[in-house]
C-alpha positions in Angstrom: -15.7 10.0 0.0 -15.0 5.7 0.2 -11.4 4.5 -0.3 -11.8 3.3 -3.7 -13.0 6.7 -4.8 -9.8 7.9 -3.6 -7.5 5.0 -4.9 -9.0 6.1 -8.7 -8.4 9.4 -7.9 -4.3 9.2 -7.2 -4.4 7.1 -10.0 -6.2 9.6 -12.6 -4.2 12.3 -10.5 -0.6 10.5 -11.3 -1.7 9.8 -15.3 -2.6 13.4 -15.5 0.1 15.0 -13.9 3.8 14.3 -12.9 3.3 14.0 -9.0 6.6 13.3 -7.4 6.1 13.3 -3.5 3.7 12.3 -1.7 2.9 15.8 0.1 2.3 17.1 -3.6 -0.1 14.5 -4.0 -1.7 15.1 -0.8 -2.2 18.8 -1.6 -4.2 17.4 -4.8 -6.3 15.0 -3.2 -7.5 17.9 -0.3 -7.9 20.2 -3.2 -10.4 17.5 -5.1 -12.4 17.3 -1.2 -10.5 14.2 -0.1 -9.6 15.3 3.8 -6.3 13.1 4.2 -2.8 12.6 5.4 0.7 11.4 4.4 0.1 9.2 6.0 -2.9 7.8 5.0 -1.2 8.6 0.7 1.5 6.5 1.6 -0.5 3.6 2.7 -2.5 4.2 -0.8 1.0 4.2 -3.0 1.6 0.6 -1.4 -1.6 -0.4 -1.6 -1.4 0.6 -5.5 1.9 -0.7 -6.6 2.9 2.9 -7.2 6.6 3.1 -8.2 9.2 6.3 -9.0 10.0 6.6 -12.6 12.2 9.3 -14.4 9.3 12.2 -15.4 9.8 14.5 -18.2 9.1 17.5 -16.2 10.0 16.8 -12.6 12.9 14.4 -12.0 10.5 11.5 -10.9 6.6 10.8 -10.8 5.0 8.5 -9.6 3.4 5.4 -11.9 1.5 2.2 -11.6 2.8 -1.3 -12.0 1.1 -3.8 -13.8 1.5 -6.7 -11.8 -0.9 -8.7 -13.7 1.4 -11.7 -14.4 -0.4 -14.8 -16.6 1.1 -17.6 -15.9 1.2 -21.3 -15.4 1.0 -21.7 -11.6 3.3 -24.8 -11.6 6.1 -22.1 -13.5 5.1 -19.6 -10.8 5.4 -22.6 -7.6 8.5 -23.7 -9.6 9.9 -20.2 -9.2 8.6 -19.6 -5.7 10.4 -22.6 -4.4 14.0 -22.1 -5.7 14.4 -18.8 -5.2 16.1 -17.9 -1.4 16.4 -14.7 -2.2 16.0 -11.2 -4.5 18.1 -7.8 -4.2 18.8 -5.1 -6.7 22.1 -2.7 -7.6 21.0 0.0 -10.3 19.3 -2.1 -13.1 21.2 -5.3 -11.9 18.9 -8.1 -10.5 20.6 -10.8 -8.3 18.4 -13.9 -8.5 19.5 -16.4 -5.5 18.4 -20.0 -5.7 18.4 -23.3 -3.9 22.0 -24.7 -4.9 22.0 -26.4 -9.1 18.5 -24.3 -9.1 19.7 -21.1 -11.0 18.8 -22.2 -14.5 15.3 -23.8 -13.2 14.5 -20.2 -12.1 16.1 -18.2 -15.4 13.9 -20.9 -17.4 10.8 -19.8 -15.2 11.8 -16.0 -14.9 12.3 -16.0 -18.6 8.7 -17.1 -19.5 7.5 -14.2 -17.6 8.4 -12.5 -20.5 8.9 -8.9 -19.0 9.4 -6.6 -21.7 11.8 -4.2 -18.9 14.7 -7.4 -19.7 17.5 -7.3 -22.1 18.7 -10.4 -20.5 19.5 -13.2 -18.0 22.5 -15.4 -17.1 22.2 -18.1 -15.1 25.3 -19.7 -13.1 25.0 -23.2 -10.3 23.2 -20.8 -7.5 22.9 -17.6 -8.8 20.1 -15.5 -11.8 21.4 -12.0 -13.1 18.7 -10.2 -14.9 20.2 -7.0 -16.5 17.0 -4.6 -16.9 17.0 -2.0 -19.3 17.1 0.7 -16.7 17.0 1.7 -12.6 13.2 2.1 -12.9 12.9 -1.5 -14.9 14.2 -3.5 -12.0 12.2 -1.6 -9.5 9.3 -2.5 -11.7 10.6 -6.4 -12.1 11.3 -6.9 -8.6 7.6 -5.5 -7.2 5.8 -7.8 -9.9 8.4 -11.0 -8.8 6.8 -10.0 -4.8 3.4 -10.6 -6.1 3.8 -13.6 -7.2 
């Protein structure tokens, strides 16, 4: 069976069922007649954006990200090009920028419009984005690396 075959099958796999390690999701994929690896599932959960999220059943599953963004690429370059850096404490986001840039990137960041938010603050070098939970950021933070 061809790669993609296999990439829609973790994905119809992870929407039906909560599938929180990667050996688990092995086990289903050899079960459908896909012979694979860990190894070869982990390289598929990066290739699909796959993230952890809290499950109703299991303590985590796995889930897609959408990292279909529309934007205006001059907001997107505009972003790109202030930001130094990005790293994430619980559902705290800490934005840094090119020094007097923080408010040029909140004024990008915020017409991403990413529905995970409940806000930004914006100091001379500096963007917080408080997400509404752990698994938000995570999700905010993948999509900002596609850009």
């Amino acid at each position: 069976m061809s790669k993609k075959e296999r990439l829609l099958a973790i994905n119809n796999l992870i929407n039906e069922f909560e599938i929180d390690t990667q050996e688990e999701l092995t086990e289903k994929l050899n079960e459908l007649g896909f012979n694979v690896s860990q190894a070869t599932v982990s390289r598929d959960i990066n290739e699909l954006n796959l993230i952890k999220v809290d499950g109703v059943n299991k303590k985590f599953k796995y889930k897609t990200v959408d990292t279909n963004i529309i934007l205006s690429p001059k907001i997107v370059d505009l972003f790109k090009h202030v930001t130094t850096s990005i790293a994430c404490a619980n559902n705290l986001i800490v934005i840094k920028t090119l020094s007097g840039n923080a408010s040029s990137a909140g004024m990008a960041f915020d017409e991403m419009k990413f529905p995970q938010v409940l806000g930004t603050v914006a100091g001379d070098d500096t963007l917080l984005v408080i997400a509404k939970t752990n698994s938000d950021a995570e999700i905010i933070i993948k999509k900002l690396r596609t850009l």
